[in-house]
MARTORDO-195299 format. One record per residue (C-alpha): residue in one letter; z, x, y. Coordinates in pm, 1 decimal, always signed. Each point is the difference from the previous one (the first is absolute). Example, Ala and Ser with C-alpha at 12.3 -4.5 7.8 and 13.67 -1.06 7.14 Angstrom:
REM residues 2
@rest a | Z +780.0 | X +1230.0 | Y -450.0
@rest s | Z -66.0 | X +137.0 | Y +344.0
//
This chain:
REM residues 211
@rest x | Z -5927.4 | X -11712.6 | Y -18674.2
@rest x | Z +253.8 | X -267.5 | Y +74.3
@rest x | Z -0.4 | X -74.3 | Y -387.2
@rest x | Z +63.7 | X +338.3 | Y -46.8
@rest x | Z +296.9 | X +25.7 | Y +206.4
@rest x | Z +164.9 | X -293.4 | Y -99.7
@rest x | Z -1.2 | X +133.0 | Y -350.6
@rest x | Z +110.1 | X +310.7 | Y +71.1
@rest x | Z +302.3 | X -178.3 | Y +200.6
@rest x | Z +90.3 | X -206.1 | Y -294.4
@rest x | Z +0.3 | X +296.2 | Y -240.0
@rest x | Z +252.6 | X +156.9 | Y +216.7
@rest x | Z +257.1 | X -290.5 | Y +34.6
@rest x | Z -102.6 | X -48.4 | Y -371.8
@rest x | Z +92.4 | X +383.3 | Y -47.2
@rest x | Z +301.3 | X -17.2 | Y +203.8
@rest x | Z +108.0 | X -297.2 | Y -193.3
@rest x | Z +28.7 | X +132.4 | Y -341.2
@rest x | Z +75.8 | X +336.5 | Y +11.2
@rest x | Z +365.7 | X +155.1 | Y +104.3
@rest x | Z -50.8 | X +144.1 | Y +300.1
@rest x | Z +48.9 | X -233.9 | Y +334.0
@rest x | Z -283.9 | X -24.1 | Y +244.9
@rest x | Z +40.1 | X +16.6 | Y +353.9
@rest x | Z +243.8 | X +87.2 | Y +267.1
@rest x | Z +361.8 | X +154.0 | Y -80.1
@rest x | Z +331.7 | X +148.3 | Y +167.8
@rest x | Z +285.6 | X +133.0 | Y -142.8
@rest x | Z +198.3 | X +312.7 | Y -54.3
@rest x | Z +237.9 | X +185.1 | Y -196.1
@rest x | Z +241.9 | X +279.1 | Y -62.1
@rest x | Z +68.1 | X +268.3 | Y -268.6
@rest x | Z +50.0 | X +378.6 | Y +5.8
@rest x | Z -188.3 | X +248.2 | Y +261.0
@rest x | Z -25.4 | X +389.5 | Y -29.7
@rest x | Z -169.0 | X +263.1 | Y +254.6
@rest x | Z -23.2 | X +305.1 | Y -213.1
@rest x | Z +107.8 | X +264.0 | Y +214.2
@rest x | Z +109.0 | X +300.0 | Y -164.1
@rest x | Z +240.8 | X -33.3 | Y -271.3
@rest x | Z +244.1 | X +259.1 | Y +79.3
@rest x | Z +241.7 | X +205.3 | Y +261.0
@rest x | Z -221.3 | X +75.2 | Y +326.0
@rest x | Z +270.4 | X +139.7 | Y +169.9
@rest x | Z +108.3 | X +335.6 | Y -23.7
@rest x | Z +341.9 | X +206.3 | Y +23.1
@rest x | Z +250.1 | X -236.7 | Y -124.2
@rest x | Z +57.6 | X -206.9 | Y -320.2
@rest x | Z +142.3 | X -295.2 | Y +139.7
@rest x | Z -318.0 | X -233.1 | Y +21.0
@rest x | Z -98.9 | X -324.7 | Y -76.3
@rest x | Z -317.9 | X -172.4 | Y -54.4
@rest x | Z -98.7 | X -369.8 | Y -101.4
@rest x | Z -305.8 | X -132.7 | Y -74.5
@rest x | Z -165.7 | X -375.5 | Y -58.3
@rest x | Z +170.0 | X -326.2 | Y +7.2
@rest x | Z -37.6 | X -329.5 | Y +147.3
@rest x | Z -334.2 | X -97.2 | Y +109.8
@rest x | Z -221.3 | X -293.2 | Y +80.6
@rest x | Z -306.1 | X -146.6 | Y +100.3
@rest x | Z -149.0 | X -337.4 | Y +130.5
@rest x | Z -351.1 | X -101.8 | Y +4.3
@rest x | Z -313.2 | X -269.3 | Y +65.0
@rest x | Z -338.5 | X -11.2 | Y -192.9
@rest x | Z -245.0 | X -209.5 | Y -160.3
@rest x | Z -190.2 | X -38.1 | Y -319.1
@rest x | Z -367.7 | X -39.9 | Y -5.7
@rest x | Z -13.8 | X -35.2 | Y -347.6
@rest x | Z +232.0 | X +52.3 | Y -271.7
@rest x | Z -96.6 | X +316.8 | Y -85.2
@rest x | Z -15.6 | X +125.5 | Y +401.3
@rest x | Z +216.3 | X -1.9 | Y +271.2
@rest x | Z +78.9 | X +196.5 | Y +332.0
@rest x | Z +371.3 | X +16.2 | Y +107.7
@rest x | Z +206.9 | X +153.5 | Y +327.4
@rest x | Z +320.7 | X +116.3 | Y +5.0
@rest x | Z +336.9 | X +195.8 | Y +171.4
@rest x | Z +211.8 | X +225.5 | Y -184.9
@rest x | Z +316.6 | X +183.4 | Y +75.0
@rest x | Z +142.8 | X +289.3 | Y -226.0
@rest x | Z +343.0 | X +136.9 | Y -63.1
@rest x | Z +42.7 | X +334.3 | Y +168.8
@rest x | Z +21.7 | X +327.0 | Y -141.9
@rest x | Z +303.5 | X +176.2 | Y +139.0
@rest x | Z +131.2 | X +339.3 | Y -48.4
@rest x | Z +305.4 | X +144.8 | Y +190.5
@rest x | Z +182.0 | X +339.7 | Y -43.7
@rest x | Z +343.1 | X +108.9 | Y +146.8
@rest x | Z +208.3 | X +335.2 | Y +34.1
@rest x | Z +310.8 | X +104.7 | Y +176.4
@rest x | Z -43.6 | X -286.6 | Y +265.3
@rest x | Z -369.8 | X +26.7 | Y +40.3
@rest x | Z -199.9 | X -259.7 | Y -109.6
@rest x | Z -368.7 | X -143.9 | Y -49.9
@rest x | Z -243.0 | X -268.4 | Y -126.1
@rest x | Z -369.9 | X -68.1 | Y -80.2
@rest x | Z -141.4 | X -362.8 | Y +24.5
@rest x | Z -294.0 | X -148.6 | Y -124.7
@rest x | Z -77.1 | X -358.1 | Y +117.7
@rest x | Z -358.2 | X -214.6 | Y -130.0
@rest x | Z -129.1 | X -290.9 | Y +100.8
@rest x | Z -378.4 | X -117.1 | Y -100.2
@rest x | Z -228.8 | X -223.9 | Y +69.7
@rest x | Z -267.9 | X -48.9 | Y -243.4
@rest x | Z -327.9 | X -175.2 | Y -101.9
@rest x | Z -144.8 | X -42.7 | Y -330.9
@rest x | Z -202.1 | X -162.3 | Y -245.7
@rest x | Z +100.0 | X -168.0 | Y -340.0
@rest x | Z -131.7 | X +11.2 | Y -329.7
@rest x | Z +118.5 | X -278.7 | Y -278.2
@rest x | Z -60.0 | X -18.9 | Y -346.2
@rest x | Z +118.4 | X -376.4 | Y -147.1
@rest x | Z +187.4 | X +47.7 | Y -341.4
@rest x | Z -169.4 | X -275.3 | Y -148.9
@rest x | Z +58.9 | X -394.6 | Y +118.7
@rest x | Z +352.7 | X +137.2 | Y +92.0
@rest x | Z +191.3 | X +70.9 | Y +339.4
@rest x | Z +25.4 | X +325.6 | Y -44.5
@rest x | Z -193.5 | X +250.3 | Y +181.2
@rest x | Z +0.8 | X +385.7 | Y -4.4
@rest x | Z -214.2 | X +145.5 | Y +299.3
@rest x | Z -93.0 | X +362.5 | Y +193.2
@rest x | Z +14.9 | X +1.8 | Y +395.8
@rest x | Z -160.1 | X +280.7 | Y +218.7
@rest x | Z -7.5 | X +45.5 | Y +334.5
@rest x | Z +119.6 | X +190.9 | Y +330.4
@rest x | Z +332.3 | X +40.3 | Y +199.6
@rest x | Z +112.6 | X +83.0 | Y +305.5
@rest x | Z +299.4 | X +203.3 | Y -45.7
@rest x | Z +234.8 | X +91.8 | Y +239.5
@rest x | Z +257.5 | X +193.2 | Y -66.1
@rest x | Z +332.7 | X +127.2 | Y +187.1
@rest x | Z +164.3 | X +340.9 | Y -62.9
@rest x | Z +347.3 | X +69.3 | Y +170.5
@rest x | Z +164.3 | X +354.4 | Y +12.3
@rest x | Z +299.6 | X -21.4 | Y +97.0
@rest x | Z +249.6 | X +322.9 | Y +110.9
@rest x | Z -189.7 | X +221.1 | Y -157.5
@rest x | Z +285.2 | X +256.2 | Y -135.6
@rest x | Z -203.7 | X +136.6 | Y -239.5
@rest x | Z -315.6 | X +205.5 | Y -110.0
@rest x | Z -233.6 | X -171.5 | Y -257.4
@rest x | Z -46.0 | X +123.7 | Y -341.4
@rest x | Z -272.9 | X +146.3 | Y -118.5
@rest x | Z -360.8 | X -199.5 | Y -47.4
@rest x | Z +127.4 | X -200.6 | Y +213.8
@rest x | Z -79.5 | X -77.5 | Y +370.8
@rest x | Z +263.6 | X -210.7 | Y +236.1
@rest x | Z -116.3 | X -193.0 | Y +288.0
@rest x | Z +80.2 | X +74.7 | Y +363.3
@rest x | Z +349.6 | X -127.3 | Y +51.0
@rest x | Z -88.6 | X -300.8 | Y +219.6
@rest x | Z -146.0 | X -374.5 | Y -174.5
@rest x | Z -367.5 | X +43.6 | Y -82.0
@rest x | Z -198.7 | X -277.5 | Y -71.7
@rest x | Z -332.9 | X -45.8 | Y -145.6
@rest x | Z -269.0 | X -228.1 | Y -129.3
@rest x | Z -231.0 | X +36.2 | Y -241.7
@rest x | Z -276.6 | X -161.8 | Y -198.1
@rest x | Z +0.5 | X +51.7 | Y -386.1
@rest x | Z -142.5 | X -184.4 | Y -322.5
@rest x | Z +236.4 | X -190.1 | Y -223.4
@rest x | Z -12.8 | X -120.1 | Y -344.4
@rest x | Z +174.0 | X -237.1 | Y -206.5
@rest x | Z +24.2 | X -243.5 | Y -265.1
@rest x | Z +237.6 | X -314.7 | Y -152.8
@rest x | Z +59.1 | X -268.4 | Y -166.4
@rest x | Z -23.6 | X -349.2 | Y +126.7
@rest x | Z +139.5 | X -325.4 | Y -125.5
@rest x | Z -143.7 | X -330.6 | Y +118.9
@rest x | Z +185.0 | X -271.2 | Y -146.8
@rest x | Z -50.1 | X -298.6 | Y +283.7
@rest x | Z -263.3 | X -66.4 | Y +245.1
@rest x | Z +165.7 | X +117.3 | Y +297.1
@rest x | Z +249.8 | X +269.6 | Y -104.1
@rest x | Z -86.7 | X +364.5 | Y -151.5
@rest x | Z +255.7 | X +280.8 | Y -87.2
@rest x | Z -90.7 | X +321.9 | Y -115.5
@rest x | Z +68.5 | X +358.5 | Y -67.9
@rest x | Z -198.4 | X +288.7 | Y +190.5
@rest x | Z +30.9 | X +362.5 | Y +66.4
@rest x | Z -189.6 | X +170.4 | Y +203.1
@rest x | Z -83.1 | X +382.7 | Y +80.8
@rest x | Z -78.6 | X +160.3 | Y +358.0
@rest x | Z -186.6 | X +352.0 | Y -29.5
@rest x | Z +196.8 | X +275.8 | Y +164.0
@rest x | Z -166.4 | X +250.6 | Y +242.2
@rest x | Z +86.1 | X +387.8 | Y +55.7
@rest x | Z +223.4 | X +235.6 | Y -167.6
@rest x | Z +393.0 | X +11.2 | Y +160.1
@rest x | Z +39.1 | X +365.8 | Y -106.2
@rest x | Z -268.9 | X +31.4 | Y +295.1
@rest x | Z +27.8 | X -312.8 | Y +197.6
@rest x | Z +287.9 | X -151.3 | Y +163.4
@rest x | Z -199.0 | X -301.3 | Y +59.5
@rest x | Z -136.9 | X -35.6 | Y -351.7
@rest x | Z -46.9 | X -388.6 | Y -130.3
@rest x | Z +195.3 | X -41.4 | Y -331.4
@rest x | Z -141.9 | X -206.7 | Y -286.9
@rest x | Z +177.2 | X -341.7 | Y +66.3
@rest x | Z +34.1 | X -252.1 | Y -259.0
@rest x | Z +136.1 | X -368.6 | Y -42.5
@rest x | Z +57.6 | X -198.1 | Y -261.3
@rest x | Z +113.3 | X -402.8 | Y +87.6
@rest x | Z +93.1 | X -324.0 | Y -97.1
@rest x | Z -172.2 | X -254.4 | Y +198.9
@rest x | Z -69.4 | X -348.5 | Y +41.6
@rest x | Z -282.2 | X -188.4 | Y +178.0
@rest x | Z -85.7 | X -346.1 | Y +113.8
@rest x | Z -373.5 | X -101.0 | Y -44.6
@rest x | Z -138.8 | X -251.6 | Y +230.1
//
């Protein structure tokens, strides 16, 4: 049995030497471009003077370790640029907020390109998603299939699956970069549900240090 286990030990470092993913423990994070897909149009009614904006800025840091270098589980904290829409008409005026932050779990699959360091993997997993949605002077009606909050901050948190895959360079021991984008599934409809969670995606530049 001992035999046995020392073999299987040595195939791993063995394993973990050759091939391009690193083995082990890792933190890092990155940054890139974040979008919560609420509705993609005018939710106010009564007046043509709105504005809405969508995505931006985004980031994400992160710890996790290898077990192999085609397996991995990995942690992390995310924080989304708002969606915003506001509306305005003979002095009245309004907005609609939508603020995300996550906190996720999930597990790593890597598939080597050869005796390379690149790497292109798939991640699963769950996050906890809590979300903040500010209605502010609410001047207005909504349009239709579409539901406004109350007009106080409501905040909620959730837990939903998210998917996502990437690219991975390793060119040194201790230092990975890669590209990732990742996909959280919405819940609810906002035509019917003020406190409907939008499809939330993320797609980042990061770098990690390997220990």
């Amino acid at each position: 049995m001992k035999i046995k286990i020392l073999a299987l030990g040595f195939l791993s470092v063995i394993s973990c030497a050759v091939q391009a993913a690193n083995c082990g423990m890792y933190i890092g994070g990155g940054a890139g471009y974040g979008f919560i897909k609420t509705p993609n149009k005018n939710v106010f009614a009564g007046t043509p003077n709105q504005s809405n904006n969508f995505g931006g800025l985004s980031g994400r840091v992160f710890a996790g370790y290898n077990f192999t270098n085609f397996f991995g589980i990995e942690g992390g904290l995310a924080r989304y640029a708002r969606s915003r829409y506001s509306a305005s008409l003979n002095g009245m005026s309004t907005s609609l907020r939508y603020y995300v932050r996550t906190a996720d779990i999930v597990a790593k699959l890597y598939l080597p390109i050869g005796l390379s360091p690149l790497n292109i993997y798939a991640l699963g997993g769950a996050v906890s998603y809590w979300e903040q949605i500010k209605l502010a002077n609410n001047a207005f009606t909504s349009v239709a299939n579409f539901a406004l909050p109350d007009p106080v901050t409501t905040n909620q948190r959730r837990t939903r699956p998210i998917y996502g895959a990437g690219v991975s360079l390793n060119p040194w021991r201790h230092f990975t970069t890669n590209f990732e984008y990742t996909w959280i599934q919405k819940l609810g409809n906002f035509s019917t549900n003020p406190l409907a969670v939008p499809t939330t995606t993320l797609a980042t530049l990061n770098f990690a240090y390997n220990f």
